[in-house]
C-alpha positions as CSV (number, residue, x, y, z in Angstrom):
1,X,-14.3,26.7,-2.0
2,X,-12.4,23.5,-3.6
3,X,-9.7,21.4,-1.5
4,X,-7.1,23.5,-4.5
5,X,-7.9,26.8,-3.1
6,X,-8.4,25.3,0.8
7,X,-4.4,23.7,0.3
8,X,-2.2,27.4,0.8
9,X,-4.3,28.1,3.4
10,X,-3.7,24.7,5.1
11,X,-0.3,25.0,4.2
12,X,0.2,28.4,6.0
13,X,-1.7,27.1,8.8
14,X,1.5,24.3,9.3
15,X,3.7,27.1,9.4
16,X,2.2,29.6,11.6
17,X,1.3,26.5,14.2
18,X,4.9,25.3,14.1
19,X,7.0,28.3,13.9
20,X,5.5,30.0,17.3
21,X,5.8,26.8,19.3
22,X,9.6,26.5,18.5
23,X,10.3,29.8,19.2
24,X,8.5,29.3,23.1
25,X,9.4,25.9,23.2
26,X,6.8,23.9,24.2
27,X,7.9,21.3,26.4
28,X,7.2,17.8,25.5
29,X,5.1,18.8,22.2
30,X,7.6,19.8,19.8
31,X,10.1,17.9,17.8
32,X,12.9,19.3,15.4
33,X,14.9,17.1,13.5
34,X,17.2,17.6,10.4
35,X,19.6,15.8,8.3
36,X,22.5,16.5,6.0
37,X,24.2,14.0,3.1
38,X,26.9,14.3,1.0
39,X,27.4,12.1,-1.5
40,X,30.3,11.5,-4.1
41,X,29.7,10.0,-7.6
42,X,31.9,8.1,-10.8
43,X,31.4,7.1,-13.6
44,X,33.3,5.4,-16.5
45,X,31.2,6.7,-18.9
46,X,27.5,8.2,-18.8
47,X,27.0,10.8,-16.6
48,X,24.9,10.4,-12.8
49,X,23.8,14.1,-10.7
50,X,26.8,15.9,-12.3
51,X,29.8,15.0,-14.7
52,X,30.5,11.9,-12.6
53,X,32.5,10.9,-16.1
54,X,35.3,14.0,-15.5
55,X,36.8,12.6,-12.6
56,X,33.3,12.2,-10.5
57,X,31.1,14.6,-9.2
58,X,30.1,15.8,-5.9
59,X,27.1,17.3,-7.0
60,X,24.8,15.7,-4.5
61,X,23.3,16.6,-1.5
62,X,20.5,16.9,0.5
63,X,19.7,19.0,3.7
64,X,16.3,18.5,5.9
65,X,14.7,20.6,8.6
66,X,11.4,19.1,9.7
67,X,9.1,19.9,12.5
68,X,6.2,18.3,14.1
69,X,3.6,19.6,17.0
70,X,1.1,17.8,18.7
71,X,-1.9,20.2,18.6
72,X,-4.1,17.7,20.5
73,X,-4.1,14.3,22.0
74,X,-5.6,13.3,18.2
75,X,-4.1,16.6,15.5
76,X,-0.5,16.3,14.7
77,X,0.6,19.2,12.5
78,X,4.2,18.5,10.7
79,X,6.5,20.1,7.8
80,X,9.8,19.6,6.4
81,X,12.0,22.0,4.5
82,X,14.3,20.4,1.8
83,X,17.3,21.3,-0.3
84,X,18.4,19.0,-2.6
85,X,21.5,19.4,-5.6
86,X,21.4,15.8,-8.0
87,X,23.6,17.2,-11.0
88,X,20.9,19.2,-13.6
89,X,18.1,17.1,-12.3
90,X,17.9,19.3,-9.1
91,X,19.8,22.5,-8.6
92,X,19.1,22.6,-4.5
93,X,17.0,25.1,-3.9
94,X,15.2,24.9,-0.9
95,X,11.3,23.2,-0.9
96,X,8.5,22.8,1.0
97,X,8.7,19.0,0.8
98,X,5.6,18.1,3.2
99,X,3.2,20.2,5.5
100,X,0.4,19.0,6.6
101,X,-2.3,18.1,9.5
102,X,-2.8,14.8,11.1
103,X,-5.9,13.5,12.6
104,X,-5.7,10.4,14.9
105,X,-9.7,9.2,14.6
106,X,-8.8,6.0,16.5
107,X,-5.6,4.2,18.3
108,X,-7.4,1.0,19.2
109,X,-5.2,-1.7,19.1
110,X,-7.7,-4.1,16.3
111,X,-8.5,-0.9,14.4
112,X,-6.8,2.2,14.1
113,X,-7.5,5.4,11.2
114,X,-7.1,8.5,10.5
115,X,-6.8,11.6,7.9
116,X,-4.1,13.6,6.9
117,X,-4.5,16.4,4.5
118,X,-1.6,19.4,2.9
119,X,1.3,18.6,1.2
120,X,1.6,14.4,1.7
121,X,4.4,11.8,1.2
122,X,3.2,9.2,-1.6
123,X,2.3,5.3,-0.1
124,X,4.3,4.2,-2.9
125,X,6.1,0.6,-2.5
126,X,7.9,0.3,0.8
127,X,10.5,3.3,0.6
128,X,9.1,6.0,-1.4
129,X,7.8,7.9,1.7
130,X,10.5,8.0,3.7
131,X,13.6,7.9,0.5
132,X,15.1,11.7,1.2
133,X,16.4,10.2,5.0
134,X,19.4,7.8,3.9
135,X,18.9,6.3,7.2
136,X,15.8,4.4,5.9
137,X,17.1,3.5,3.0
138,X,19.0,0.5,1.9
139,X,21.1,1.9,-0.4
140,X,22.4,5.2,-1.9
141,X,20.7,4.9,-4.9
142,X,16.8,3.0,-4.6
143,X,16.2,0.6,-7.3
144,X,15.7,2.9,-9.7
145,X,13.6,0.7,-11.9
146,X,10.6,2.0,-9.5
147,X,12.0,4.6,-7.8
148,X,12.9,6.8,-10.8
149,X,15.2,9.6,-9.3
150,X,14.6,11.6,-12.5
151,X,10.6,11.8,-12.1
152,X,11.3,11.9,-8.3
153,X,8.9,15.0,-7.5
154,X,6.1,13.4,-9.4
155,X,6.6,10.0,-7.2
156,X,7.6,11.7,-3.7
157,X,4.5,14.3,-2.7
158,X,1.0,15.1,-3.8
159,X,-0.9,18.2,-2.9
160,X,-4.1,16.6,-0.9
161,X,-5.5,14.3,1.2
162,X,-5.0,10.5,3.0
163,X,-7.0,8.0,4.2
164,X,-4.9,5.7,6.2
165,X,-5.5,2.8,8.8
166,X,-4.3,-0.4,10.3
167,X,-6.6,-3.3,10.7
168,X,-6.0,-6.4,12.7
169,X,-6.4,-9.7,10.6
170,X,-6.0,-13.1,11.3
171,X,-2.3,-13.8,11.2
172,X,-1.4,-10.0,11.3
173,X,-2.6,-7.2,10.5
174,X,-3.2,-5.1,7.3
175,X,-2.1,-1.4,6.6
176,X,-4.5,0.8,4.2
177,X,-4.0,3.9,2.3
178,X,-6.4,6.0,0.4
179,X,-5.0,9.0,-1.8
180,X,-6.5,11.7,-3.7
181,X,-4.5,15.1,-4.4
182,X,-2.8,17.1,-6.9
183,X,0.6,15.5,-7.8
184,X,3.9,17.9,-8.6
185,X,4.5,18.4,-11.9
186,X,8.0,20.0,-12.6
187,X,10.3,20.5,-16.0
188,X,11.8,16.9,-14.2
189,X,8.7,15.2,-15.3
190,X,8.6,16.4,-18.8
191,X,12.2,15.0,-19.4
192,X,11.2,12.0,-17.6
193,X,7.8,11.1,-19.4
194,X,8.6,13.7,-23.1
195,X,12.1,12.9,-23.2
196,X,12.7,17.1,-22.7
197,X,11.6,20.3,-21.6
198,X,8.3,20.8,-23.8
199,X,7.0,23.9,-25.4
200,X,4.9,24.0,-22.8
201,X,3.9,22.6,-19.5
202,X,1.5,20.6,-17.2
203,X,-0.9,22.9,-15.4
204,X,-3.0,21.2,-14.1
205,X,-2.8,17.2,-12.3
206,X,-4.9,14.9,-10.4
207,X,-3.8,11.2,-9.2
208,X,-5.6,8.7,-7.3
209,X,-3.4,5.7,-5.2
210,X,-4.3,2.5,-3.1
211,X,-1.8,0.9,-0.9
212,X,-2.7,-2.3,1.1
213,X,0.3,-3.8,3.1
214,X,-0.1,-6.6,4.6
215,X,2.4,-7.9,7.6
216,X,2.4,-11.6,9.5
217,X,4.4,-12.9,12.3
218,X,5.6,-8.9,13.7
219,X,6.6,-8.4,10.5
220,X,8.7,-11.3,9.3
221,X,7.0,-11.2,6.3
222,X,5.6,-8.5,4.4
223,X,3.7,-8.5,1.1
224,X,1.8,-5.5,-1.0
225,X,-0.1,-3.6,-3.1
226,X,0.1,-0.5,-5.0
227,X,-2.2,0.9,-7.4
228,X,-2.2,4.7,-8.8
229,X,-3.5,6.4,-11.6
230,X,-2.3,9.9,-12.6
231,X,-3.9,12.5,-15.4
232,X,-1.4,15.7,-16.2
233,X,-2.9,18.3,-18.2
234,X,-0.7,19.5,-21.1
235,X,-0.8,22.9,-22.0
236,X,1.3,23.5,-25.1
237,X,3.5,26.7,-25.7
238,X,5.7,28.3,-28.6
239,X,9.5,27.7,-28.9
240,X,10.8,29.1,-31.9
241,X,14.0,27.0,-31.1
242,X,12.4,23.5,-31.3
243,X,14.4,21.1,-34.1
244,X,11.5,20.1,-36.8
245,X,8.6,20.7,-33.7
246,X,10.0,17.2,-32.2
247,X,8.8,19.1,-28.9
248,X,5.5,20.3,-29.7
249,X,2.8,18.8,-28.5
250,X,-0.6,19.1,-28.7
251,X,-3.1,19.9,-25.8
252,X,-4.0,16.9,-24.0
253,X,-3.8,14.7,-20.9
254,X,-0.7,12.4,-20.4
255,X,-2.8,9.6,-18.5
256,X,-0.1,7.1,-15.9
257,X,-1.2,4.1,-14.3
258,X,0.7,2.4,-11.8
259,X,0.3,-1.2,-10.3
260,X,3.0,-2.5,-7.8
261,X,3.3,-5.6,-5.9
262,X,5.7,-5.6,-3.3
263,X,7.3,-8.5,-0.6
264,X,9.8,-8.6,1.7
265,X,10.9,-11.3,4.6
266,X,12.9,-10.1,7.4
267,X,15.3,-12.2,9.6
268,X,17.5,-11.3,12.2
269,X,20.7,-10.4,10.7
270,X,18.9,-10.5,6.7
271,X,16.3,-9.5,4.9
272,X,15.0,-10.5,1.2
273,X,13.3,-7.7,-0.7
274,X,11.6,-7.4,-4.0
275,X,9.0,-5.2,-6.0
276,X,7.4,-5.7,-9.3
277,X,6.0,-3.3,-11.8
278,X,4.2,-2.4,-14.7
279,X,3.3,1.7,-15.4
280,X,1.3,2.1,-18.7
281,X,1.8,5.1,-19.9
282,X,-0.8,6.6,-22.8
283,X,0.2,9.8,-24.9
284,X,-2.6,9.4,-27.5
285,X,-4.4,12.6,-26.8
286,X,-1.0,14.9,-27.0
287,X,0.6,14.0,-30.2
288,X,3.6,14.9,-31.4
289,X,6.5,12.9,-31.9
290,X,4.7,10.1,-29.9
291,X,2.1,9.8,-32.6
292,X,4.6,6.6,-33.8
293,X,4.0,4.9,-30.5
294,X,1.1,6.2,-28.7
295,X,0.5,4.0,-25.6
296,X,3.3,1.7,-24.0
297,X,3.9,-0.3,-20.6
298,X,6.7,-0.1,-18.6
299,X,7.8,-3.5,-17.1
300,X,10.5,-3.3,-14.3
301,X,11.8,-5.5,-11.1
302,X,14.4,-5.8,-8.3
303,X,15.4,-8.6,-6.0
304,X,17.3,-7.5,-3.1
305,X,19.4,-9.2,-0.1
306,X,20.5,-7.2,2.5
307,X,22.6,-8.7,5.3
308,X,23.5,-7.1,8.5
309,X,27.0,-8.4,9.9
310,X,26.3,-6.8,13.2
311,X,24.7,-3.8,14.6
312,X,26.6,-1.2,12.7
313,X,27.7,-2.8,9.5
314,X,25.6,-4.3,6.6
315,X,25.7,-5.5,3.4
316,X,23.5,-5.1,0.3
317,X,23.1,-7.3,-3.3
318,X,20.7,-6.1,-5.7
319,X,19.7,-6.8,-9.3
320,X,17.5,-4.1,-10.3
321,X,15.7,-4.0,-14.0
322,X,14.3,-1.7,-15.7
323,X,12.6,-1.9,-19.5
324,X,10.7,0.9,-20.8
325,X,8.2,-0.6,-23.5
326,X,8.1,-4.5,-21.6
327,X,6.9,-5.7,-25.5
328,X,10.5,-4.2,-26.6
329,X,13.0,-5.6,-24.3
330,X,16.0,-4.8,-26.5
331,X,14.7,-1.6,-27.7
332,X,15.3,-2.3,-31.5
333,X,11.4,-1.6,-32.0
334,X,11.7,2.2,-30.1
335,X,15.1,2.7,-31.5
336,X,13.6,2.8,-35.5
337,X,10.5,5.1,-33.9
338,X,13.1,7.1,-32.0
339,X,16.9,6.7,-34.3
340,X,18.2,9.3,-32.6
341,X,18.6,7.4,-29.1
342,X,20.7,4.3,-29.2
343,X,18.9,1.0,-28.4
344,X,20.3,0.4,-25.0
345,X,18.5,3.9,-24.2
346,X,15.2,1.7,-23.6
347,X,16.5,-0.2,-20.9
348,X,18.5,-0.7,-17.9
349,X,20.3,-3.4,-16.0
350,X,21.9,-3.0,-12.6
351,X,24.0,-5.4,-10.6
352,X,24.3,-3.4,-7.2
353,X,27.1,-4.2,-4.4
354,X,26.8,-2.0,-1.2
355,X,28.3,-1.6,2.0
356,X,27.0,0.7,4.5
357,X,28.5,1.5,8.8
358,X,26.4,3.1,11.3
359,X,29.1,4.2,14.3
360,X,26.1,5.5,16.2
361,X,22.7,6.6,16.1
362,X,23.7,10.0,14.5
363,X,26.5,8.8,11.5
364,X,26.0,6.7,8.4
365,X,28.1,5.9,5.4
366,X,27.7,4.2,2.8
367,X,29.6,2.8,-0.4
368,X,28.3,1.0,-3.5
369,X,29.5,-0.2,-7.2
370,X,27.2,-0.7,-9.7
371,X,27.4,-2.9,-12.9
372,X,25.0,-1.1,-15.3
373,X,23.9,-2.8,-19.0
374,X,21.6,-0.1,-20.7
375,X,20.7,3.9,-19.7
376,X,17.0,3.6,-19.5
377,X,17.2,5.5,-16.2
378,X,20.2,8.0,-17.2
379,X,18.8,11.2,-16.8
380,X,18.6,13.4,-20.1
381,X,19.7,16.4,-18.0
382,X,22.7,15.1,-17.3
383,X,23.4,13.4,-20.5
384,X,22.2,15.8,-23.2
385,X,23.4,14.2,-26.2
386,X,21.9,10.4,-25.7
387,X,23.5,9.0,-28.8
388,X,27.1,9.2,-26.7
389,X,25.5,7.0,-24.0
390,X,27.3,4.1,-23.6
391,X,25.6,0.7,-23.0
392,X,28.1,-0.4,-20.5
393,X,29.1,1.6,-17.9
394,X,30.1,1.3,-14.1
395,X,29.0,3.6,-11.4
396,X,31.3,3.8,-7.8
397,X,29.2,5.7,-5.2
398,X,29.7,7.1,-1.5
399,X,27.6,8.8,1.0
400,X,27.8,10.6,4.2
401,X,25.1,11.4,6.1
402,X,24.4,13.1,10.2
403,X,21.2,13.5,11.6
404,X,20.3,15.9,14.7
């Protein structure tokens, strides 16, 4: 039987192991934790999760439930329940976002591994696996010149199985991560990676990740490496309602790679942050109206400072950027492949200002203004017609968020 057909019936198992526990309350084995944001969104022009342009939008939210049970001194079994609303990108209905088993092999102190295996959070950077809790991130919105909110589902889990360790070094240590799995494949990706919901869809997926982070001086400094490669199986379909079969396609794989390098240094009351990367992206085997430009490389970057004024206030500055063929940085190139989005649609430049206060360990708010130059992130979903994007636009953003 093949890890595909093993995963449901791991999955269950999660359930059935968690769900009885809480119910009998096992002392000192459980733990049941949720969180709920709000957030509120405007724009001057373009649209972010919901007609943020008509007076904003408060078509955001997310809501957690997660559980975790110690099964043994070694076998952790954990899942989290997940609704989110973002505008058209997400419409909130609820989703297993992770279940799975944990087995310690070793806690040594020099040399400690293990294995987890279900539905897994992606090593990806330094905030992808922990982006849905606001409390761990640095901002409402993540970079999202790597953390694209728009492919989010493809970037946040994968259906499988982790290697992952820490290994003392000289000067520090060094934390690995192996990945193999079945990544998620929703309409999301096909507006994120087809530029709209295809006749057709990906059935079937495989992706393979390496993460090697390694930290100096109890983590004053910080500097990695991510490397990924994905292959999503098209399979095409009929839509009599296509315009001039711009989204047919033909059957194929959509093959992703993925390198990141990542560093941060941490003082204090600040900390300096930054992430580089390029994603090649190759449509040759699937036609269609990328038959014009078959293969590309993405090319994006951030540089953040975030300075903490005491222990319940901070502040963030950010210049995130974001170009979706690195050889075409103004998009003129893409724009006479593709006339009927706008230049400025093949790239995106953010200047971020954020403010965020902790009262206690259970409230956080947050509030940010972007300075945006290009839409290369704007989601299509919530900008349907991309030839009224505007190149310029601002974006004023605030968040709420409690945790229990």
């Amino acid at each position: 039987m093949s890890f595909k057909h093993l995963l449901p019936l791991i999955l269950s198992g999660v359930s059935l192991l968690c769900a009885p526990v809480y119910l009998f309350g096992a002392e000192n084995k459980l733990s049941v934790n949720g969180f709920i944001t709000q957030g509120f969104f405007y724009t001057d022009s373009n649209n972010v999760y919901g007609e943020s342009s008509d007076n904003g939008s408060f078509d955001f939210h997310e809501i957690g439930l997660n559980a975790a049970y110690r099964l043994t001194p070694k076998l952790r079994a954990a899942a989290q329940v997940m609704s989110r609303q973002a505008g058209a990108v997400d419409n909130g209905e609820p989703q297993l976002d992770y279940a799975l088993l944990d087995y310690r092999v070793s806690d040594a102190v020099d040399k400690a591994f293990g294995v987890r295996v279900g539905r897994l959070k992606i090593p990806f950077g330094f905030y992808n696996e922990t982006r849905d809790v606001s409390f761990t991130r640095p901002s409402i919105m993540l970079p999202q010149s790597l953390y694209f909110d728009q492919a989010r589902d493809l970037e946040l889990s994968i259906d499988g199985a982790i290697l992952y360790g820490s290994l003392s070094v000289p000067g520090g240590w060094v934390d690995l991560d192996l990945l193999y799995g079945s990544p998620q494949t929703d309409t999301n990706v096909e507006y994120a990676y087809l530029g709209m919901d295809a006749a057709g869809k990906f059935k079937d997926s495989e992706g393979y990740m390496a993460r090697a982070i390694y930290n100096s001086d109890s983590g004053r400094f910080r500097i990695g490496f991510t490397s990924a490669k994905y292959i999503l199986d098209f399979k095409p379909g009929a839509n009599p309602g296509c315009l001039y079969n711009l989204c047919v396609f033909d059957e194929g794989a959509l093959k992703l790679g993925v390198s990141v390098f990542s560093a941060q240094y941490n003082e204090e009351n600040w900390s300096l942050t930054g992430e580089y990367m390029l994603h090649d992206i190759d449509w040759t085997e699937m036609g269609g109206v990328f038959t014009a430009l078959p293969k590309l490389t993405m090319q994006s970057y951030y540089l953040q400072l975030q300075y903490r004024l005491n222990y319940n206030w901070d502040l963030l500055l950010r210049y995130d950027e974001l170009l979706l063929d690195k050889d075409d940085p103004q998009g003129a190139l893409n724009h006479q492949l593709f006339p009927f989005k706008p230049a400025h649609n093949f790239y995106a430049k953010d200047v971020t200002l954020g403010v965020g206060w902790q009262p206690n360990q259970d409230w956080s708010f947050r509030a940010e203004l972007h300075n945006v130059k290009g839409t290369g992130w704007a989601a299509e979903q919530d900008n349907p017609d991309p030839s009224k994007l505007k190149k310029h636009w601002n974006i004023f953003a605030l968040q709420a968020t409690y945790r229990f």
